[in-house]
C-alpha positions as CSV (number, residue, x, y, z in Angstrom):
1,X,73.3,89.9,118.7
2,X,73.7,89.2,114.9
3,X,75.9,86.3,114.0
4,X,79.8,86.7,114.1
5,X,80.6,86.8,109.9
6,X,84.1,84.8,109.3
7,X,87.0,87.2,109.2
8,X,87.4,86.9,105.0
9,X,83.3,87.8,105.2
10,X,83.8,91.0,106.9
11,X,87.3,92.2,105.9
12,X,85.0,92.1,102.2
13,X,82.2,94.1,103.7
14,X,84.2,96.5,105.4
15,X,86.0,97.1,101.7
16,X,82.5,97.2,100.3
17,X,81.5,99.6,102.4
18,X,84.3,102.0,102.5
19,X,84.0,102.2,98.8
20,X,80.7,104.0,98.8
21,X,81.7,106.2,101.7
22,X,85.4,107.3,100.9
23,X,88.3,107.5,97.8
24,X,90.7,104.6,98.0
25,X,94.2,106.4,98.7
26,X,96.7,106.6,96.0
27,X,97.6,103.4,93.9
28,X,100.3,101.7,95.4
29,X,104.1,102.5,93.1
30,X,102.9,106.2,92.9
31,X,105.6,107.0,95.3
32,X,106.4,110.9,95.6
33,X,102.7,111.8,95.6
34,X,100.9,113.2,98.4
35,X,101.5,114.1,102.3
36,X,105.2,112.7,103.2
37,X,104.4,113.4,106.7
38,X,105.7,110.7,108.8
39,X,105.3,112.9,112.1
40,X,105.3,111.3,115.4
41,X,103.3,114.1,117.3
42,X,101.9,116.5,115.0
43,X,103.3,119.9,114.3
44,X,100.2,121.5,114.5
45,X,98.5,124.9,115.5
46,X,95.9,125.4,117.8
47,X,93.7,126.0,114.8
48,X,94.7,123.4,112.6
49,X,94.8,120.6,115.5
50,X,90.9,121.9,116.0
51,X,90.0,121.7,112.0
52,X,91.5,118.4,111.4
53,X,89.6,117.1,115.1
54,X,86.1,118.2,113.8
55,X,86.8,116.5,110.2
56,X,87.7,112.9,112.2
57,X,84.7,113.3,114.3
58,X,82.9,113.8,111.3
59,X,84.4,110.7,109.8
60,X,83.8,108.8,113.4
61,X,80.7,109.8,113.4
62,X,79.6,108.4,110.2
63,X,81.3,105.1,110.9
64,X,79.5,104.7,114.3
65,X,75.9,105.5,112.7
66,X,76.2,103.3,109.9
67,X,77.3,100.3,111.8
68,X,81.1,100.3,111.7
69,X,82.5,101.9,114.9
70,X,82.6,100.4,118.4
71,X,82.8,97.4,116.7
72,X,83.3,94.6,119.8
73,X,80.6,97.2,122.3
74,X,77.4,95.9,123.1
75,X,74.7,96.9,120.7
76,X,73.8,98.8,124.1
77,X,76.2,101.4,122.9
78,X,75.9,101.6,119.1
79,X,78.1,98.3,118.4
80,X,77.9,95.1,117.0
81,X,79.2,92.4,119.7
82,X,81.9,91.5,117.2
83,X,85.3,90.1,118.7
84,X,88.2,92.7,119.8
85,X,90.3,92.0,116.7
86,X,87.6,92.6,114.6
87,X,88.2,95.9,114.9
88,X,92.2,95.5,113.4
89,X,90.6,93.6,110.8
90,X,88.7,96.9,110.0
91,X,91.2,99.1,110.3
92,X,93.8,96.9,108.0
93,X,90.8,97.8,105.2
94,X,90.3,101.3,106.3
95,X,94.2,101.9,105.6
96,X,93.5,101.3,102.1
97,X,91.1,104.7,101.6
98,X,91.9,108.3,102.2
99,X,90.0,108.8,105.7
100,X,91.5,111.9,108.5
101,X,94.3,110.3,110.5
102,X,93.1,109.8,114.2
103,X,95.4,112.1,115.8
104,X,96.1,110.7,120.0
105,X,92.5,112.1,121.2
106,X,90.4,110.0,119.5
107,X,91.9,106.1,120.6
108,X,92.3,107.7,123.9
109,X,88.9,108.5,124.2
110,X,87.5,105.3,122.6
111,X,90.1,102.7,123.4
112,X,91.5,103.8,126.9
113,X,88.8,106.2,128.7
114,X,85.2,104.5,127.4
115,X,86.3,100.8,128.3
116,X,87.6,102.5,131.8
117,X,84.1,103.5,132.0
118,X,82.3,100.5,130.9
119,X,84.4,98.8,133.9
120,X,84.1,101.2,136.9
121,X,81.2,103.8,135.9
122,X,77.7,103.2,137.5
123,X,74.9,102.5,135.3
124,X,73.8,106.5,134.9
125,X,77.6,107.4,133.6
126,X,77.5,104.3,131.3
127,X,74.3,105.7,129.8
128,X,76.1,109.3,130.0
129,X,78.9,109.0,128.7
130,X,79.8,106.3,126.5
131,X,77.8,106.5,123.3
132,X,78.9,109.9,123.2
133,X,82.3,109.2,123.7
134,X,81.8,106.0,121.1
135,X,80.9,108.6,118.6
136,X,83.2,111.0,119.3
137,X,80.4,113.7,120.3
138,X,82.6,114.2,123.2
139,X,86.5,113.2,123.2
140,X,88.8,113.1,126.6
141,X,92.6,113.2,127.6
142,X,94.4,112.2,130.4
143,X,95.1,114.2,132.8
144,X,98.1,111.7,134.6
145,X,100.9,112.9,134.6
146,X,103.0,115.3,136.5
147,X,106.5,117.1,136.8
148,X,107.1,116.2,140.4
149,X,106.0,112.4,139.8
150,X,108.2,111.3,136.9
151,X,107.5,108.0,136.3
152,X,106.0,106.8,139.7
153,X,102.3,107.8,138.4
154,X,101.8,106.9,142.1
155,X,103.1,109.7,143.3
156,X,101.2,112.2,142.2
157,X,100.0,115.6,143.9
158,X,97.2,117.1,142.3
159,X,94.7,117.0,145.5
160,X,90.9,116.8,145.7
161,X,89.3,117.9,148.6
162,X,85.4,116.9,149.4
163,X,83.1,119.1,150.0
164,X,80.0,117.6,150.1
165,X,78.7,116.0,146.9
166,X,81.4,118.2,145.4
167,X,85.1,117.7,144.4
168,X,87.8,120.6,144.9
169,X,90.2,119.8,142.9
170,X,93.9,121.9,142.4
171,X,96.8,120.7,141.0
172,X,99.1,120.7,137.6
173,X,99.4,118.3,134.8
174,X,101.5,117.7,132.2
175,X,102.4,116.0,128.9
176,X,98.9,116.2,128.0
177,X,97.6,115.4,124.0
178,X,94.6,116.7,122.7
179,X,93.8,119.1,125.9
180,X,93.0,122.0,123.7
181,X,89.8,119.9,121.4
182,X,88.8,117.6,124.3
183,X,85.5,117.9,126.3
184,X,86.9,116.0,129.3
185,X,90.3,114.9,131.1
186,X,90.3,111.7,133.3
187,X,92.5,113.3,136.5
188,X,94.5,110.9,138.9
189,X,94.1,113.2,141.8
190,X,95.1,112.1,145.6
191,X,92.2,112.0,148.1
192,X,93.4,110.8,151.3
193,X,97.8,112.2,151.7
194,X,98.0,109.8,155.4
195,X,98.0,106.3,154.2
196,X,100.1,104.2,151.4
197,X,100.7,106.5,148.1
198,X,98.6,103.7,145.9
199,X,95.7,103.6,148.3
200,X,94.9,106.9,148.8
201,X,94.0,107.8,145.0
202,X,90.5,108.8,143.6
203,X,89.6,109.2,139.5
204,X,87.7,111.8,138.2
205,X,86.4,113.0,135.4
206,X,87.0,117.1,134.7
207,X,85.4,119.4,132.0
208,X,87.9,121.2,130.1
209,X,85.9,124.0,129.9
210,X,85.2,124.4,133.8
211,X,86.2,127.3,135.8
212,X,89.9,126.7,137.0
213,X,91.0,124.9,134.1
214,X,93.8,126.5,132.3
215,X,95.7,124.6,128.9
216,X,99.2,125.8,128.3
217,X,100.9,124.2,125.4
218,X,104.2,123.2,125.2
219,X,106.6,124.3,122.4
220,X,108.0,121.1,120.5
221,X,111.5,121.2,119.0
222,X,110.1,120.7,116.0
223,X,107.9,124.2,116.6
224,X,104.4,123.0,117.0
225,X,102.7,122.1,120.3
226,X,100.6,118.6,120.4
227,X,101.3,118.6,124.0
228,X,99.8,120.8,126.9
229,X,100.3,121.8,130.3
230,X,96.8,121.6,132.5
231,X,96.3,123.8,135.5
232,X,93.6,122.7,137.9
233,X,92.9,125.9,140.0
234,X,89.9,124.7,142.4
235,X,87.8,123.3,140.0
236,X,84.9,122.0,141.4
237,X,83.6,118.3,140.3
238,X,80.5,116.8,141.0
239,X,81.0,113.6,143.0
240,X,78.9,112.2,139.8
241,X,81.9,112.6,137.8
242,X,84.0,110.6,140.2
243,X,85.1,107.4,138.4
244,X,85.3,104.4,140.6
245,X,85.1,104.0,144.6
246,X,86.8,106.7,146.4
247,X,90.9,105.5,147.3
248,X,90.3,103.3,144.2
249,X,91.8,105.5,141.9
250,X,95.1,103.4,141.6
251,X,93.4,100.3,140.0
252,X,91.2,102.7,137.9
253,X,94.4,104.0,136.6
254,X,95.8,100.9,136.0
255,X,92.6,99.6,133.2
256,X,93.6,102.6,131.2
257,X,97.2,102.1,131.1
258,X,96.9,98.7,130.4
259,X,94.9,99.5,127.0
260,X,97.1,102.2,126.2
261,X,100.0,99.9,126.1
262,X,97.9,97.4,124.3
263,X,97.0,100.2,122.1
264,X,101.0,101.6,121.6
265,X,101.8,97.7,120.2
266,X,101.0,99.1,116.9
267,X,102.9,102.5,117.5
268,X,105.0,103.0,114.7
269,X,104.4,100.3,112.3
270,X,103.1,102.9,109.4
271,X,106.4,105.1,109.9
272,X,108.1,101.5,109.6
273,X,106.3,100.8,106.5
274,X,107.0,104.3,104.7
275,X,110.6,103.9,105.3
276,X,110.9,100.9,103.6
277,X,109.4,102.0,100.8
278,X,112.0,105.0,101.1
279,X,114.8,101.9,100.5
280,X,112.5,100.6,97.4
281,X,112.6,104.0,96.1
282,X,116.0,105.4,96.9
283,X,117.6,106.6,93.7
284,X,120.2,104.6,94.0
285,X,121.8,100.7,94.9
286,X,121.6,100.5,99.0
287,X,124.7,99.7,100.1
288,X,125.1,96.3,101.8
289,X,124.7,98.0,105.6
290,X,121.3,99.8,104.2
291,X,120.3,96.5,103.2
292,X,121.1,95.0,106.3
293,X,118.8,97.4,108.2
294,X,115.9,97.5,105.5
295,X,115.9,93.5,106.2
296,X,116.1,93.8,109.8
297,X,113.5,96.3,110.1
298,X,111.1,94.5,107.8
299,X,111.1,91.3,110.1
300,X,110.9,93.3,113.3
301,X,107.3,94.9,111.5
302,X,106.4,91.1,111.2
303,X,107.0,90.1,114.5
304,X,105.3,93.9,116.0
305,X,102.7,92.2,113.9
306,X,102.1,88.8,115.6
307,X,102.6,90.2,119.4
308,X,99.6,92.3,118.4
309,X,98.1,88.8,117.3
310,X,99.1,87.8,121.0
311,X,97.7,90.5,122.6
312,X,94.1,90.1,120.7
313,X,94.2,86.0,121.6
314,X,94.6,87.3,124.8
315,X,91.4,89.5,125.2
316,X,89.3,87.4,123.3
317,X,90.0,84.5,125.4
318,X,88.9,86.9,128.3
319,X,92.2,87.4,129.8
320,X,93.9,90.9,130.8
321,X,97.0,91.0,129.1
322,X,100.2,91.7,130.7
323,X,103.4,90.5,129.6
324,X,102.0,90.6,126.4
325,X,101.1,94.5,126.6
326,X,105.0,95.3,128.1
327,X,107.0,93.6,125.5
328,X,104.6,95.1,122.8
329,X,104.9,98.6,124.5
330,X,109.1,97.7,124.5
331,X,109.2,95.9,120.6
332,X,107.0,99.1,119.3
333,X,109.7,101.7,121.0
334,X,112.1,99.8,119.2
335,X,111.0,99.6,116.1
336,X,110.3,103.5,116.1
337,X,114.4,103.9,117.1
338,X,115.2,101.0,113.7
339,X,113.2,103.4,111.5
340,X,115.4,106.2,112.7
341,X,118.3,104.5,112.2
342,X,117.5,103.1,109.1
343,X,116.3,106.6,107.5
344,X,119.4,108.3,108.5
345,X,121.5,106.4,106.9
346,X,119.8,106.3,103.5
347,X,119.2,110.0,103.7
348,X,122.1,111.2,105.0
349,X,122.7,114.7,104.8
350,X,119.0,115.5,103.2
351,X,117.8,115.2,107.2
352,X,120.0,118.6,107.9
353,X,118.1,121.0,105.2
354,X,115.1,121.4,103.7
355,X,115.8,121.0,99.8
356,X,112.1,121.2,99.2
357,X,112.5,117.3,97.5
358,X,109.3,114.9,98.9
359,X,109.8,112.2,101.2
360,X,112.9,113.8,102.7
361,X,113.6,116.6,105.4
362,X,109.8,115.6,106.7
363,X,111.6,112.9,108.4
364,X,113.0,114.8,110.9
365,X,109.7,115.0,112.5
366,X,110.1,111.2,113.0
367,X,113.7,111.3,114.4
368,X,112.8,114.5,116.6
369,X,109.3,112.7,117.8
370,X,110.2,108.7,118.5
371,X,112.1,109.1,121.5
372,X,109.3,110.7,123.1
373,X,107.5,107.2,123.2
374,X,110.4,105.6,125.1
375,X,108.5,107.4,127.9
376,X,104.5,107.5,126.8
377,X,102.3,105.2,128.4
378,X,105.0,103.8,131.2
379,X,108.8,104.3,130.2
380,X,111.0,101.5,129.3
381,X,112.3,101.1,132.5
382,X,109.4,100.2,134.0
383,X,107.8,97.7,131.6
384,X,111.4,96.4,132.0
385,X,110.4,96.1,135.5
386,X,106.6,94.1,134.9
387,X,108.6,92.0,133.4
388,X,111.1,91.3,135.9
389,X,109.0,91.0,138.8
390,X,105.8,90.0,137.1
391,X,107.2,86.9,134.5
392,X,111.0,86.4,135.9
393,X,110.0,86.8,139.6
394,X,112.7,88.9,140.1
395,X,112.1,90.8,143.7
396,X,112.3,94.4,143.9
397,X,115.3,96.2,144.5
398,X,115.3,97.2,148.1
399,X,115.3,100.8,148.7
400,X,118.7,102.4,150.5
């Protein structure tokens, strides 16, 4: 492994390089130019969602081959050893230039289902799967949850039934980003219904385009459909794609929802940015409640800031991250309901029709979309509990 540059040494690199690859994005002060879309889940069709996912893989692509993805992999993989927050070092720089948005698919393929892998896959799906996945080749969603389950991921239904060095697998999913552009879904699946809920599930990892697999999207109230139903009519799975021991499946699980709420501690902070500048720009005096709210909101981006710090102290120094990856999940939810507050009251009655003005009805897609993540990656209520039981030591509620 090449020596670790110091942080100033690399954020400079990474600036250097980006210049000869893409434009830097509009000058700051130019407000009122450009996309206003602040959308939480994007109002997409089919077709669109699939043009804009070929033009990030094409941008992935480029990063990974010339030395600046999968920054803190092995050099095994296509990376460079670097440090985990070397990569939100790159990505503060990368903000700077006009590069495709990564839309849900692409950090839960490289962020939640490759390191998943690098933990519990053998040595032949290491060498199958992840460069692939590091490059984007080959993108994946989760296939978790489900309508009977709610919350208690444990609980789930979808069954897989061995059949010799196959896996039958039948079930529904739901609530599923990026179904309809990704070449695999990781499936919670229960393989053994007679002993304790968490023991008796096995991870898998499904084609999308295998026989028995069936996407329905689901109609947003905003009218596009980012999320999918997934129908697993007995699909047959290799036990090669099995990921982890068989009954194993709950602690499995557990890796990738720990890095997706790791990942979610920086959910909303761009939204949280742009409607501050919204107060900067408003074409008028704020009143002293606007102001109030602007100043809140501002701190509470600070302090979203630093647990994210946290949270990166606490992989590099080779510890799992718990409370740390709860109360980020909780601050980040937060922050997403502040910016709603604060935009309604500045806007006002621009929210209710579309006058056709920039920067102002295109917040609704914010307002319509940030509740949702009260519930993505583990609601409230249970982070609420991790905390409880895992830092308080509160003991469970008993069950009447």
């Amino acid at each position: 492994m090449s020596a670790i540059p110091e942080p100033e040494e690399f954020r400079a690199q990474a600036r250097k390089w980006l210049a000869t690859v893409a434009r830097p994005r509009t000058a700051d002060g130019e407000w009122g130019s450009g996309s206003d879309s602040v959308a939480v889940f994007e109002n997409w069709t089919e077709e669109q969602e699939r043009e804009h996912t070929a033009r990030t893989q094409e941008w992935e692509r480029t990063r990974y081959d010339q030395g600046w993805g999968a920054l803190n992999w092995q050099e095994t993989y296509g990376g460079r050893g670097l440090p985990a927050y070397y990569e939100q070092l790159y990505r503060t720089e990368e903000a700077a230039f006009d590069v495709p948005h990564r839309t849900e698919v692409f950090p839960v393929t490289q962020q939640l289902v490759a390191p998943a892998i690098g933990i519990w896959g053998t040595e032949e799906q290491k060498e199958r799967w992840l460069r692939p996945m590091l490059r984007t080749d080959e993108l994946a969603c989760q296939l978790f949850s489900e309508t009977e389950a709610g919350s208690d991921l444990a609980a789930v239904r979808t069954k897989a039934v061995r059949d010799g060095d196959h896996w039958v697998l039948t079930g529904h999913k739901v609530w599923t980003s990026g179904a309809r552009v990704a070449t695999w879904g990781v499936a919670v699946c229960r393989t053994d219904p007679d002993v304790r809920k968490h023991a008796g599930i096995t991870v898998f990892l499904v084609r999308m385009d295998a026989p028995g697999v069936t996407v329905r999207p689901i109609q947003q109230m905003t009218g596009g459909t980012s999320f999918n139903e997934v129908y697993l009519d007995g699909v047959v799975v290799p036990d090669t794609d099995r990921l982890g021991p068989v009954g194993e499946g709950w602690r499995v699980t557990l890796s990738v929802l720990a890095a997706e709420r790791l990942d979610s501690g920086n959910l909303g902070l761009d939204n949280a940015d742009r409607a501050l500048e919204l107060a900067a720009n408003l074409p008028r005096p704020l009143t002293g409640s606007e102001q109030q709210r602007a100043a809140d909101l501002h701190i509470r981006t600070l302090v979203q800031r630093l647990i994210g710090l946290r949270v990166t102290a606490a992989l590099v120094a080779g510890r799992e991250p718990g409370a740390e990856a709860s109360v980020g999940k909780l601050y980040a939810t937060e922050t997403m309901r502040r910016t709603s507050d604060l935009v309604s009251e500045l806007l006002g009655p621009s929210l209710a029709a579309d006058t056709g003005e920039w920067g102002t009805y295109a917040w609704t897609e914010h307002l319509l979309g940030a509740p949702g993540y009260s519930i993505a990656g583990g609601t409230d209520e249970i982070q609420h509990n991790i905390l409880a039981e895992r830092v308080l030591g509160l003991p469970k509620e008993p069950v009447r």
